[in-house]
C-alpha positions as CSV (number, residue, x, y, z in Angstrom):
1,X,16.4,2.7,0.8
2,X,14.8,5.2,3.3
3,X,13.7,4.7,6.8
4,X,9.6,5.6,7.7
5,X,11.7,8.3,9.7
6,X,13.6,9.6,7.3
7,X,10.8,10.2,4.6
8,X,9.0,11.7,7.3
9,X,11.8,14.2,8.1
10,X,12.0,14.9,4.3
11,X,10.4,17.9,2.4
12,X,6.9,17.0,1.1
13,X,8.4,17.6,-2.5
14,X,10.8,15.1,-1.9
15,X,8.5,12.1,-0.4
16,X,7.2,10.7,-3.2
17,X,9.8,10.0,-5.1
18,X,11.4,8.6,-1.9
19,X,8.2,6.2,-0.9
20,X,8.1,5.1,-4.8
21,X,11.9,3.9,-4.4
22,X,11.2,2.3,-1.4
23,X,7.9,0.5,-3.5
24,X,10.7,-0.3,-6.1
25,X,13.4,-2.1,-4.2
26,X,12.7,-2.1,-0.7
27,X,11.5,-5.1,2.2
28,X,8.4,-6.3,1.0
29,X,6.6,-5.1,4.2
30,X,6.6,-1.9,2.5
31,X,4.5,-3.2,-0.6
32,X,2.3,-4.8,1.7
33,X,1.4,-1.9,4.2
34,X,1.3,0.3,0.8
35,X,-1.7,-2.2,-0.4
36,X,-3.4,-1.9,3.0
37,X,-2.9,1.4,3.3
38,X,-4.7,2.4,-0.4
39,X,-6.7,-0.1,0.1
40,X,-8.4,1.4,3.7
41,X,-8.8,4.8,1.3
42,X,-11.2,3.0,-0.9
43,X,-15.3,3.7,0.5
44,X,-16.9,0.5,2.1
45,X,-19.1,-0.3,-0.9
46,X,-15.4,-0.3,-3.1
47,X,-13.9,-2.5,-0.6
48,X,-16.7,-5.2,-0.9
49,X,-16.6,-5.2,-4.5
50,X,-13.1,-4.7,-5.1
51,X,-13.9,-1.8,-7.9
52,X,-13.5,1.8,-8.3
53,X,-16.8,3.7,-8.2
54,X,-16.6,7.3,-7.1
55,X,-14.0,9.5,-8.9
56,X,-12.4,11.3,-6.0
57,X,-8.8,11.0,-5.8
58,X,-8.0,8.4,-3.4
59,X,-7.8,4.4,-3.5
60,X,-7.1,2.2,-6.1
61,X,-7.9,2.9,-9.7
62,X,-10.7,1.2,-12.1
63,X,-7.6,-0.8,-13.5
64,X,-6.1,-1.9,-10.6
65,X,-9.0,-2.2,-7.5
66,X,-10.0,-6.1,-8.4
67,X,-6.3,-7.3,-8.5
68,X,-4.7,-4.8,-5.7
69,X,-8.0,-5.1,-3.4
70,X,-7.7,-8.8,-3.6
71,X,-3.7,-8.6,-2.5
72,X,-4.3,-6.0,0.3
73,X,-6.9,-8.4,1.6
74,X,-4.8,-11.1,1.7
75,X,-2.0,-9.5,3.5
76,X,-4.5,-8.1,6.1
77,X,-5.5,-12.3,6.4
78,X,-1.8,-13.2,6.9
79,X,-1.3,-9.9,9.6
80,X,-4.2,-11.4,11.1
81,X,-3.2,-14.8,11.9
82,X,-1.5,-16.1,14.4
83,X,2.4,-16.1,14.2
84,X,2.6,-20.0,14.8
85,X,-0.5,-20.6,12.4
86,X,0.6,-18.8,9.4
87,X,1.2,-21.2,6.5
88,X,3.6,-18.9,5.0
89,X,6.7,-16.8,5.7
90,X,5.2,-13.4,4.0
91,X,1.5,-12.7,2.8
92,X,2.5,-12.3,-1.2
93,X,3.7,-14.5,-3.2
94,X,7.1,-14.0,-5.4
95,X,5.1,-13.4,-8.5
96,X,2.3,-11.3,-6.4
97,X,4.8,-9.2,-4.9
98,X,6.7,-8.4,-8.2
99,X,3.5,-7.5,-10.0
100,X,2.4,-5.4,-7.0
101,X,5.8,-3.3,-7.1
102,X,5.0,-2.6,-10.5
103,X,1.7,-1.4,-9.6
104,X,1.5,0.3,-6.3
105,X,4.7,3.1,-7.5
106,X,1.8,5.0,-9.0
107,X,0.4,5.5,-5.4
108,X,2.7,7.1,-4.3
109,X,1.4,10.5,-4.3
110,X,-1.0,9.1,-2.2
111,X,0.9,7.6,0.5
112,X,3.4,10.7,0.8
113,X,-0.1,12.6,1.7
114,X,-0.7,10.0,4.2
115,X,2.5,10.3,6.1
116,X,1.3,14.4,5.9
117,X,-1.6,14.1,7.4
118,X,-0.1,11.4,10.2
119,X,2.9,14.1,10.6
120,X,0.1,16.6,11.4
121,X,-2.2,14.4,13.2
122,X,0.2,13.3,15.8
């Protein structure tokens, strides 16, 4: 496991690999802020269908938008409400989660350009 610092500090070769291990085996507040994060690089009109319309590099794939959009969502519900009103202890499920791990590694390209353009932004 890696800290958000420590990937940061890394060579932008190496961040990938480290963010997809993280993905892999790590807390699962790194799964969910992955979804959110892909999911806030989808266009507006992807969001509201949860589909992949414009080919250009970033957000969800055709394959995965319905299923992952609907998950990000979810966890954005849960960060949403209140501490003392949340029905549950995390915004995935078991099953939810595993099947997100499995899916959200191939983003990871795209989040290790994220944590660029934050490093350079800030």
């Amino acid at each position: 496991m890696f800290t958000a610092d420590e990937i940061r500090k890394a060579p932008k070769g190496k961040r990938p690999e480290m963010i997809r291990k993280n993905l892999e085996v790590g807390h699962w507040i790194w799964v969910a802020r992955a979804l959110v994060v892909i999911y806030e690089k989808q266009t507006a009109d992807e969001r509201v269908c949860q589909t992949t319309s414009h080919s250009n590099g970033v957000g969800f794939n055709g394959a995965d938008a319905r299923f992952l959009s609907s998950l990000a969502e979810q966890v954005k519900w849960w960060e949403g409400t209140p501490f003392g009103k949340r029905q549950h202890a995390t915004p995935l499920s078991e099953r939810q989660l595993a099947i997100a791990r499995k899916k959200i590694v191939k983003y990871s390209r795209q989040l290790a350009d994220e944590v660029d353009k934050q490093a350079t932004t800030a």
